[in-house]
C-alpha positions in Angstrom: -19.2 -2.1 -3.3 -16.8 -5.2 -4.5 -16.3 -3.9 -8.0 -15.6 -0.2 -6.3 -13.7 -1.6 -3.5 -12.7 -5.2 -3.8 -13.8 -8.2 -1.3 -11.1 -8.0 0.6 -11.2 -4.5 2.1 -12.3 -4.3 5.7 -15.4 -2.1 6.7 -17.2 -2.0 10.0 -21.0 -1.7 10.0 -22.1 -0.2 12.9 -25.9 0.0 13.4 -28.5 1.7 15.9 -25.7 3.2 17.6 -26.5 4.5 21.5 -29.3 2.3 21.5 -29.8 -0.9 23.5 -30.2 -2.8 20.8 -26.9 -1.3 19.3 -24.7 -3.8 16.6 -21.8 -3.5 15.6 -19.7 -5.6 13.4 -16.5 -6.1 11.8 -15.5 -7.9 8.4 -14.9 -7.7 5.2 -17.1 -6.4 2.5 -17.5 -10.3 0.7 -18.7 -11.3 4.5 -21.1 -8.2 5.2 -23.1 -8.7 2.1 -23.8 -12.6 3.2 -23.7 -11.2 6.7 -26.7 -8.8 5.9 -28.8 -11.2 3.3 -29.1 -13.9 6.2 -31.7 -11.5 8.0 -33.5 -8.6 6.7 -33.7 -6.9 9.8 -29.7 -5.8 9.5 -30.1 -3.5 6.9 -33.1 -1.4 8.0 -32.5 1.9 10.4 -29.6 3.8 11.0 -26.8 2.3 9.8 -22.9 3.8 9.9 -20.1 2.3 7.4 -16.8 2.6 8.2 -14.3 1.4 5.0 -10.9 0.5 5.3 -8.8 3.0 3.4 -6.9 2.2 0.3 -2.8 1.3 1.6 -0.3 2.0 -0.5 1.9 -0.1 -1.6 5.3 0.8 -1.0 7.7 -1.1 -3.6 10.8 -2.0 -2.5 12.2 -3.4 -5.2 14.1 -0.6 -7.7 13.5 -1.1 -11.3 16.0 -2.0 -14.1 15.7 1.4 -15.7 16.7 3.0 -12.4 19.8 1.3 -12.4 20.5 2.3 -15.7 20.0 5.9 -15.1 22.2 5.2 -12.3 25.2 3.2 -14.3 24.9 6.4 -17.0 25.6 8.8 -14.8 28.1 7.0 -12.2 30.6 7.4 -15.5 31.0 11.2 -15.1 29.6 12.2 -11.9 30.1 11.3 -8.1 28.1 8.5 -6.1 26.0 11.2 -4.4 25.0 12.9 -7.4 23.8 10.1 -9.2 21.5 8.9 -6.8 20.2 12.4 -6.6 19.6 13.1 -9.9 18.4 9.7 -10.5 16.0 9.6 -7.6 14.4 13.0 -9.1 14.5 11.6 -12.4 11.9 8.8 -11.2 10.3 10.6 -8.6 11.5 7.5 -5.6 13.1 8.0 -2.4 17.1 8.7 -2.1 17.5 7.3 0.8 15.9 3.5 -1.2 18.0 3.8 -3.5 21.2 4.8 -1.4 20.6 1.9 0.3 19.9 -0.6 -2.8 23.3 0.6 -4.4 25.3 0.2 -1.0 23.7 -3.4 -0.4 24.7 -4.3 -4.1 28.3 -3.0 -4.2 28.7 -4.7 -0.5 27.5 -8.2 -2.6 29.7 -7.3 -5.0 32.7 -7.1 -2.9 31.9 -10.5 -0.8 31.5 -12.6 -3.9 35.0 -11.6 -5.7 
């Protein structure tokens, strides 16, 4: 399960479930394997997982070739256009990248 899902990822173990003797417990997958070794009894009868799903990592930061596509096409074509056509070109958000070229030109403007 590490080398599939990493150490890190949270999962949930929950085990005789509506029973009185019902457990459940919360970790990460590192901590439920030593969490399950230190007695043999936790990994016998019914037993639910429940794994963390993978996030996504939303990047913030826009790439140098972005910004070239963008300085190409500012020479012959309006603001809004660029960051059209350049958001299409690699597949990210508009609206990021709206905002990354007002923030710079604002920068630009304050340190002159």
């Amino acid at each position: 399960m590490i080398k599939f899902f990493g150490k890190n990822r949270k999962i949930t173990i929950a085990k005789e479930i509506t029973k009185f003797w019902e457990i459940i417990h919360k970790t990460n997958i590192k901590n439920l394997i030593n969490w399950l070794k230190y007695d043999k009894k936790r990994y016998k009868g019914e037993i639910v997982l429940i794994i963390e799903g993978k996030k996504n990592k939303k990047s913030k930061i826009i790439e140098k070739n972005v910004l070239r596509t963008y300085q190409i096409l500012k020479k012959k074509l309006p603001k809004s256009s660029c960051i059209k056509l350049t958001s299409k070109i690699h597949k990210i958000k508009k609206n990021l990248l709206y905002k990354y070229i007002l923030k710079k030109n604002n920068e630009i403007k304050f340190h002159i």
